[in-house]
C-alpha positions in Angstrom: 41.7 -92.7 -67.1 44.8 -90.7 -67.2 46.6 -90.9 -63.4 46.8 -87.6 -62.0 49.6 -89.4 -59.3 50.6 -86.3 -57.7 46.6 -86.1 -56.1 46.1 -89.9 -56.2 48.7 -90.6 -53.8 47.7 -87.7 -50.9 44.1 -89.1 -51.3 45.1 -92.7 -50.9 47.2 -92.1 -48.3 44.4 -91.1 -46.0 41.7 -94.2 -47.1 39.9 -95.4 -44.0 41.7 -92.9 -41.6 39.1 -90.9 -39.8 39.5 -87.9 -41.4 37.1 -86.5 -44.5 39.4 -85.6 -47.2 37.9 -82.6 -48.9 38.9 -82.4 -52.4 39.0 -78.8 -53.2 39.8 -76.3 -56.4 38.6 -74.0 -59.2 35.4 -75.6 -61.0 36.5 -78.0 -63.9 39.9 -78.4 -62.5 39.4 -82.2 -62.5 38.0 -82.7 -58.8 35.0 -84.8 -60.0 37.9 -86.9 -62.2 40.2 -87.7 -59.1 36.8 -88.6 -56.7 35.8 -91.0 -59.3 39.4 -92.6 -59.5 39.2 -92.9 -56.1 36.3 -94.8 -56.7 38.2 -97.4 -59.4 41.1 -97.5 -57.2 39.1 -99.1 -54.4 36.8 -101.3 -56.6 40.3 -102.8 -57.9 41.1 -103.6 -53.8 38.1 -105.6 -54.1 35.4 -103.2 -52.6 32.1 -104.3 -53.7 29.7 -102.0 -55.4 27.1 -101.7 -52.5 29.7 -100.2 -50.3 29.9 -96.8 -52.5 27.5 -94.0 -52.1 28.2 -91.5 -54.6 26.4 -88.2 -54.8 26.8 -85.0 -57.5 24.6 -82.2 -55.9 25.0 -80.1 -59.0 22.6 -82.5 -60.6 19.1 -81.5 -60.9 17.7 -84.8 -59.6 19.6 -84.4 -56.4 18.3 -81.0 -55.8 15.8 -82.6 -52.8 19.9 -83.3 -51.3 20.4 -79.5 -50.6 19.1 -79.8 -46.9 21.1 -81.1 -44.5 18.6 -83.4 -43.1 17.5 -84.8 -46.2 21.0 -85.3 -47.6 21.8 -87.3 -44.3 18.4 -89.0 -44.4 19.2 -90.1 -47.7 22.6 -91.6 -47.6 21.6 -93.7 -44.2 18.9 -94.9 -45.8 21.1 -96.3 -48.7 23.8 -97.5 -46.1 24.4 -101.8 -46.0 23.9 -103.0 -42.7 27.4 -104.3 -41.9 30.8 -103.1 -43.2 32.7 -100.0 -44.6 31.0 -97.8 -46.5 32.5 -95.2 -48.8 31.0 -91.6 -49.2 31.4 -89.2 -52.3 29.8 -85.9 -52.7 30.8 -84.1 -55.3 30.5 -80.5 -54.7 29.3 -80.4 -50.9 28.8 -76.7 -50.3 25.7 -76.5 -52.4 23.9 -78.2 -49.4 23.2 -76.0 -46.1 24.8 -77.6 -43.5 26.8 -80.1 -45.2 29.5 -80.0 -42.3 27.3 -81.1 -39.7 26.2 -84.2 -42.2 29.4 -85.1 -42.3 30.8 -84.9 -39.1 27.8 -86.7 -37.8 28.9 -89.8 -40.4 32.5 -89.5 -39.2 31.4 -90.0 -35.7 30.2 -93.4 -36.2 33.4 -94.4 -38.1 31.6 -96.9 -40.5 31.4 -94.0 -42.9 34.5 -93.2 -45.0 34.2 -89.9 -46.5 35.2 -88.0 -50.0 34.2 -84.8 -50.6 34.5 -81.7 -53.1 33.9 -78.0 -53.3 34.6 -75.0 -55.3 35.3 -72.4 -53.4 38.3 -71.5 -51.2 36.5 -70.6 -48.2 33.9 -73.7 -47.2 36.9 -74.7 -45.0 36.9 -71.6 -43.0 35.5 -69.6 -40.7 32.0 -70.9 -38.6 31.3 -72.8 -41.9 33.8 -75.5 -40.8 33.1 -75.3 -37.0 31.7 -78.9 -37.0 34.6 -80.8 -38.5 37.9 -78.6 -37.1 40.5 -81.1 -36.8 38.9 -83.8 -38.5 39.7 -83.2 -42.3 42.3 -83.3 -44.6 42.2 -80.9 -47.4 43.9 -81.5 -51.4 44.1 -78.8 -53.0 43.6 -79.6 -57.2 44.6 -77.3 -59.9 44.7 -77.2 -63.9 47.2 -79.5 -65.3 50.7 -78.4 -64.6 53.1 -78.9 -67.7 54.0 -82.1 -66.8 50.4 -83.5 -66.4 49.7 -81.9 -70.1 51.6 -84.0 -71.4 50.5 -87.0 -70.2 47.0 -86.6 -71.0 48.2 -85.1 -74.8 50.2 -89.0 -75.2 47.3 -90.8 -73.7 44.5 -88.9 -75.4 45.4 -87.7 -78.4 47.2 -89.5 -81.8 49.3 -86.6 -82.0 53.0 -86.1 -82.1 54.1 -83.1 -80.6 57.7 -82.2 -79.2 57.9 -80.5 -75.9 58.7 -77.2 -76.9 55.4 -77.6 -79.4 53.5 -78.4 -76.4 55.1 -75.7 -74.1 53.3 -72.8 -76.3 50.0 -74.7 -76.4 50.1 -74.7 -72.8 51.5 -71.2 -72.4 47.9 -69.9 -74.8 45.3 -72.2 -73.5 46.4 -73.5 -70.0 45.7 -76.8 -68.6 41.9 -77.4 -68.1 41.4 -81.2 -68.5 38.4 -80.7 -70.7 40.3 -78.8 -73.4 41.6 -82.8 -74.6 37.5 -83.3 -75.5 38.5 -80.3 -78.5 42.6 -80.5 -78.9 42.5 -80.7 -82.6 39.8 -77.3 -82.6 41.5 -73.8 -81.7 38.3 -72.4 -82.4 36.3 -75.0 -80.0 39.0 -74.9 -77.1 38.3 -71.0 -76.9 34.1 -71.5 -76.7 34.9 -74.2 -74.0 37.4 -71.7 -71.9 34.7 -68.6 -73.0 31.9 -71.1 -71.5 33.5 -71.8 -68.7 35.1 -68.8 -67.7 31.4 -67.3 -67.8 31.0 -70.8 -65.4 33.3 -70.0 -62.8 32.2 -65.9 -62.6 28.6 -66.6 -62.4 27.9 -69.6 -60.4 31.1 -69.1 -58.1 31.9 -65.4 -58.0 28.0 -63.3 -58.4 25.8 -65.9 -57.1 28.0 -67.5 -54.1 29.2 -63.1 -53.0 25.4 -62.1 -54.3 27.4 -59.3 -56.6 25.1 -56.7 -57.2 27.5 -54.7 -59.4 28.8 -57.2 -61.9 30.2 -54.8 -64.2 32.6 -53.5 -61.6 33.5 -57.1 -61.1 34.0 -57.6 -64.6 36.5 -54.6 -64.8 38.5 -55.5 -61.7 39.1 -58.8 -62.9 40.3 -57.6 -66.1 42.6 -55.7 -64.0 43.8 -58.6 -62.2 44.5 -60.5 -65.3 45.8 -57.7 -67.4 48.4 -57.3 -64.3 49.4 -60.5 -63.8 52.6 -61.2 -61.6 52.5 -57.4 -61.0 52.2 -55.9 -57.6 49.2 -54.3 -56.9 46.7 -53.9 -54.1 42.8 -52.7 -54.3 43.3 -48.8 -54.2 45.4 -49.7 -57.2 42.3 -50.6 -58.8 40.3 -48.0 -57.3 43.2 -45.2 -59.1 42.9 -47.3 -62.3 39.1 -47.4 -62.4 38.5 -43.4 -61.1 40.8 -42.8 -64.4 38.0 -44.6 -66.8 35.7 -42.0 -64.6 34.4 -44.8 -62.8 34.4 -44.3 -58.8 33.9 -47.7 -56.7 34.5 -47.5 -53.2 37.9 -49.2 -52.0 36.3 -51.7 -49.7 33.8 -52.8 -52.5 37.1 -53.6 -54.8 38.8 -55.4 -52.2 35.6 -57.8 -51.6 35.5 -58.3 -55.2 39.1 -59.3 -55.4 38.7 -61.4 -52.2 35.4 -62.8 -54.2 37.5 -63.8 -57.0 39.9 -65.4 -54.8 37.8 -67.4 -53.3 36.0 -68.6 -56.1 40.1 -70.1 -56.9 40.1 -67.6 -60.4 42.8 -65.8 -58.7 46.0 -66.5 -56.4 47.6 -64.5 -54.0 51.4 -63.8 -53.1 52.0 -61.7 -50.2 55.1 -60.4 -49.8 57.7 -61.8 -47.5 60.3 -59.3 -46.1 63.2 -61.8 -46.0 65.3 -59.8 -43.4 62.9 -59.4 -41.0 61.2 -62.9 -41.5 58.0 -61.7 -41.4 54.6 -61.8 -44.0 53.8 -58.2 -45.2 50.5 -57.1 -45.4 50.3 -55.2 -48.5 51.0 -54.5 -52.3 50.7 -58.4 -53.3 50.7 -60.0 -56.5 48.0 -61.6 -58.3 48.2 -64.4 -60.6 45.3 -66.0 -62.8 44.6 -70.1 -61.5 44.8 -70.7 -65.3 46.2 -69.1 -68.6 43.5 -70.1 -70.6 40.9 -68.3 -68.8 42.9 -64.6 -68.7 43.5 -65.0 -72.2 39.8 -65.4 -73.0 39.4 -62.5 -71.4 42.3 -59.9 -72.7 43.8 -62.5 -75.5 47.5 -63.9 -76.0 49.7 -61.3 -75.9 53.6 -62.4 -77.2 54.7 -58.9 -74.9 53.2 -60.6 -71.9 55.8 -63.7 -72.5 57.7 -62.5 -68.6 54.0 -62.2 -67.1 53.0 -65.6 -68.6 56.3 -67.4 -67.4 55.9 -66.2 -63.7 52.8 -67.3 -63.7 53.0 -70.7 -64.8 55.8 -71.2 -62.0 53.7 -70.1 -59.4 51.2 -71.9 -60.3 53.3 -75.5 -60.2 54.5 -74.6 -57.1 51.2 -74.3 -55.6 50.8 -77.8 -57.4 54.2 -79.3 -56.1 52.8 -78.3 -52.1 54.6 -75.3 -51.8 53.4 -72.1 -50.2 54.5 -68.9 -52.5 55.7 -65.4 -51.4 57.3 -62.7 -53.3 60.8 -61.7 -51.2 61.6 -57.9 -50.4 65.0 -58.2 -49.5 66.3 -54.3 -49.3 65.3 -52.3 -52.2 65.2 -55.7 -54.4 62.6 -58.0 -54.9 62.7 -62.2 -55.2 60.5 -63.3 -57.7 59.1 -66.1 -55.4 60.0 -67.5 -51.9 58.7 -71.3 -51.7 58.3 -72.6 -48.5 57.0 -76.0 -47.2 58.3 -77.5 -43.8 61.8 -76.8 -43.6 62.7 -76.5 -47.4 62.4 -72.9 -49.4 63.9 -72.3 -52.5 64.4 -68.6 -53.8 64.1 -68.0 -57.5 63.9 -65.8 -60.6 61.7 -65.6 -63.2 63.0 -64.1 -66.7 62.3 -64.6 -70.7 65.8 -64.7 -72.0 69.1 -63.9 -70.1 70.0 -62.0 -73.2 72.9 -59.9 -72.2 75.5 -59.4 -69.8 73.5 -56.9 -68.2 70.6 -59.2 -67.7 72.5 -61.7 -66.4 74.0 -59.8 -63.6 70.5 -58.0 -62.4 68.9 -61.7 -61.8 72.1 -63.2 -60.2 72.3 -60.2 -58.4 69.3 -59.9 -57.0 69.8 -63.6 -55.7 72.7 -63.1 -53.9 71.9 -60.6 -52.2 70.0 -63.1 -50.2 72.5 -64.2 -47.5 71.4 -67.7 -46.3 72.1 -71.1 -47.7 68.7 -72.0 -49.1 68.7 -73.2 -52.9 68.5 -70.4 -55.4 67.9 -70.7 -58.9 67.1 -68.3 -61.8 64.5 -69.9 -64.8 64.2 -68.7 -68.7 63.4 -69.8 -71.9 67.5 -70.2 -72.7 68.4 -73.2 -73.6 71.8 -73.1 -72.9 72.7 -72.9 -69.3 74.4 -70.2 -67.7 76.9 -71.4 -65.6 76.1 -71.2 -61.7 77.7 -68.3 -59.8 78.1 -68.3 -56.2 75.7 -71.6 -55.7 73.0 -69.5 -57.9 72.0 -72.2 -60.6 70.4 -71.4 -63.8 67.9 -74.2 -65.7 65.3 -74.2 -68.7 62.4 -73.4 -67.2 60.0 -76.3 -69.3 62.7 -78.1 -67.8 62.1 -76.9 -64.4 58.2 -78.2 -64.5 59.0 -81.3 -65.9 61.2 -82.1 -62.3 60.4 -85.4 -61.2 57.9 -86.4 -64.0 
């Protein structure tokens, strides 16, 4: 197994505390991969096999599991008498009441718990009611740059130089399964077609019971087509009344929210730096995965700026970060990561190709009048000298920080 370390060492950290780590993310991300190497981590401490119970409840012979009371039946009845006993259900919110199973386990601290789910929300809201305060969440995406190219050294004979591997990424993202058919272009775009269809019927129209799933279909083209764009749902509703189609605003909105929480889509809110304060509309949008938004509108070399901000966002999502996009005056920051007391502001461009360029991104930067780390990323290899404290790097260079 490839070591996905980044996950491996939040889970670890939190074996045998009393806490249920919930192992969360967009379906096929690799959730189901990390619980089982959670599983060989521990059998290498010396766990014996009768201390694991390990349950898929996608799996048709485990469909009886769905019930809360049956689930729980089932996993007491499999429990040794005496010692630690470790607990992994892979994708937990396809049984009702699944919270209360759990929580009940917790409380008689024998029991320690793995879980995962696909969908943003099982965590909030009365769903979660029964285990407040006593989970952890990790959060799993698609395989950031750096993790790409660990699984192409480990899993492949090929030889491929960074840059190579960049553009492969850049046109069919980072969905572990695409090393199954690496050597295929033809394969790798049925297996992101497949599971694109996946992730919008199982998680999006059947989870939100989506009666209009054309609509859907056309707002999340919208989304993907607009990428790193700011936009809000009576965007869509202008866009869509110009195809002479007339959805109502709040039916958009759940749709977008729908996609959201099904993890196909990420959010940005605005961040008006000034004030220090989260704005509440005209956010930005970005797709969990390039392979799946170019399944759906195709690789577009004009799209390169859209692409590159996205692909940032979505490693700083990976590296912990939470992401805004900074109003600062009339100008606008790219991205504002925050996580406890670090933020870093920076700038997302395709090439710094003249002066003019140069002085709109370092401009924009320095207009921000605090001390935090600011830094503009693009595809030029040779740096631009800093200005100010405003540092320029290669951006393949930027994902590959601390690999």
């Amino acid at each position: 197994m490839v070591q996905r370390d980044i996950y491996m060492r939040h889970i670890i950290r939190w074996k045998n505390k009393p806490v249920i780590k919930v192992i969360t993310g967009v379906r096929r991300c690799g959730k189901s991969y990390l619980m089982r190497m959670t599983v060989e981590t521990l059998r290498r401490e010396g766990i014996a096999d009768e201390a694991f119970i390990y349950l898929n409840l996608e799996l048709f012979d485990n469909q009886h599991l769905l019930v809360a009371k049956e689930l729980y039946d089932h996993i007491k009845s499999n429990t040794p008498k005496t010692g630690k006993v470790y607990v992994f259900i892979d994708e937990v919110q396809n049984c009702v009441g699944w919270e209360k199973v759990t929580a009940s386990l917790l409380a008689e601290e024998r029991f320690d718990i793995y879980l995962t789910g696909s969908n943003a929300s099982m965590l909030s809201g009365d769903l979660a009611t029964n285990i407040a305060g006593r989970y952890i969440e990790i959060k799993v995406y698609p395989l950031s740059f750096s993790e790409y190219i660990d699984f192409s050294e480990q899993l492949t004979d090929r030889e491929m130089v960074k840059d190579d591997l960049f553009n492969e990424y850049l046109r069919y993202g980072g969905f572990p399964g695409l090393f199954t058919v690496i050597d295929d272009d033809e394969a790798k775009r049925q297996y992101l077609s497949s599971l694109r269809d996946t992730v919008v019927l199982r998680d999006t129209i059947a989870r939100h019971d989506v009666r209009d799933v054309d609509l859907l279909e056309r707002v999340m083209a919208y989304s993907f087509d607009n990428i790193a764009q700011t936009f809000s749902s009576a965007t869509v509703v202008k866009y869509l009344k110009s195809m002479n189609i007339s959805p109502s605003p709040p039916t958009v909105a759940s749709y977008l929210n729908a996609l959201i929480d099904a993890m196909i889509l990420g959010k940005a809110s605005r961040y008006d730096i000034k004030g220090k304060k989260i704005m509440q509309r005209m956010e930005k949008y970005f797709v969990c995965d390039l392979g799946i938004r170019h399944t759906e509108i195709g690789y577009r070399d004009n799209d390169i700026g859209q692409i590159l901000e996205n692909v940032v966002f979505n490693e700083l999502l990976i590296r912990g970060y939470e992401v805004f996009v900074g109003k600062e005056g009339s100008r606008e920051v790219d991205f504002i990561a925050m996580k406890a007391e670090e933020r870093i502001y920076i700038q997302v461009t395709y090439l710094l190709a003249t002066e003019e360029v140069i002085d709109r991104e370092y401009r924009t930067l320095l207009a921000v009048g605090d001390a935090y780390p600011k830094l503009v990323l693009s595809m030029d290899r040779v740096p631009i000298g800093p200005r100010e404290g405003v540092r320029h790097q290669y951006l393949p260079d930027f994902l590959l920080n601390g690999r």
